[in-house]
Residue, then its C-alpha position, 0 to 999 in steps of 0.5 A: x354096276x361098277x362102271x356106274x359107281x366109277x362115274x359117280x365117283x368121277x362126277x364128284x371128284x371133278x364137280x368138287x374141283x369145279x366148285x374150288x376152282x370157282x371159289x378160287x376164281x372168285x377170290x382172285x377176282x375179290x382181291x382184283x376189285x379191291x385191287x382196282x378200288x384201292x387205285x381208283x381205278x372203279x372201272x375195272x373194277x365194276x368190271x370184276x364185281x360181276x365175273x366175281x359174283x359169277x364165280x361165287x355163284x357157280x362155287x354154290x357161294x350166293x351169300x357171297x355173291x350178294x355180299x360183293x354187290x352190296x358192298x361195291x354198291x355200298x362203296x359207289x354210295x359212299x363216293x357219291x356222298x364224299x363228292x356231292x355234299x349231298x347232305x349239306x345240299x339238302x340240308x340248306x333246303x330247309x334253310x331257303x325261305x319257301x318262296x326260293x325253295x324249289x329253285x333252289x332245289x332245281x338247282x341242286x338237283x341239276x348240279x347232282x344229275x352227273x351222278x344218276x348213272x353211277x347211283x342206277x349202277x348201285x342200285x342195278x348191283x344192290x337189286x342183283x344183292x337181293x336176288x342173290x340174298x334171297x336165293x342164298x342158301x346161308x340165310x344172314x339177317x345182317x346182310x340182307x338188312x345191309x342191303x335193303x337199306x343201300x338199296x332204299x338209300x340209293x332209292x331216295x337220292x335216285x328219287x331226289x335227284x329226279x324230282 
């Protein structure tokens, strides 16, 4: 009997060291992104978006995971408008007279096409967002709302630009 209670006890012990050494992992990963995001560098640093989110997840943190989806996605769809000027675009559509509209929106979306892959990324991390919120053990309606809008955001520019 007492051979059973050790090993409990040994599982806790070492399954609380696992847990903090994840959140620790994750919060070195966090600091890296931020890291690699602050030096431009956002290849590495949607390399770390996902072993951090992994390490979040095995420390029992899904509402972090979720968080570090969204707000990389959040950050790819701020880029995106910052260099495409793709409200001002759009924008001027409604300006053209009717008979050059669709060229010109041919036109913009051609000259939006390079941005496709990096906006399917935002969307591919702000679907694994949702999946991470709803699996979450620490409900937060501010997150999941952040994320339903990045995720129907990234959704029209996606649409837009393919039409």
């Amino acid at each position: 009997m007492r051979k059973i209670q050790a090993l409990w006890i040994l599982l806790l012990l070492t399954s609380n060291n696992i847990f903090a050494g994840a959140f620790e992992s994750y919060q070195i990963e966090r600091r890296a992104i931020i890291t690699y995001i602050q030096k431009g560098n956002t290849t590495a640093a949607y390399a770390c978006v996902y072993t951090a989110a992994n390490y979040a997840v095995a420390a029992g943190r899904r509402d972090h995971a979720a968080w570090i989806y969204n707000n990389v996605a959040h950050g790819i769809i701020t880029k995106f408008y910052e260099h495409s000027k793709y409200t001002e675009l759009m924008g001027l559509a409604a300006a053209v007279r009717p008979s050059m509209r669709d060229a010109y929106l041919q036109h913009v979306r051609q000259k939006l096409r390079p941005y496709v892959k990096s906006l399917s990324t935002a969307r591919e991390l702000l679907l694994r967002a949702q999946f991470e919120d709803e699996k979450s053990s620490r409900s937060d309606q501010e997150r999941t709302n952040k994320i339903k809008r990045n995720l129907r955001t990234v959704t029209n520019i996606l649409t837009a630009i393919s039409n």
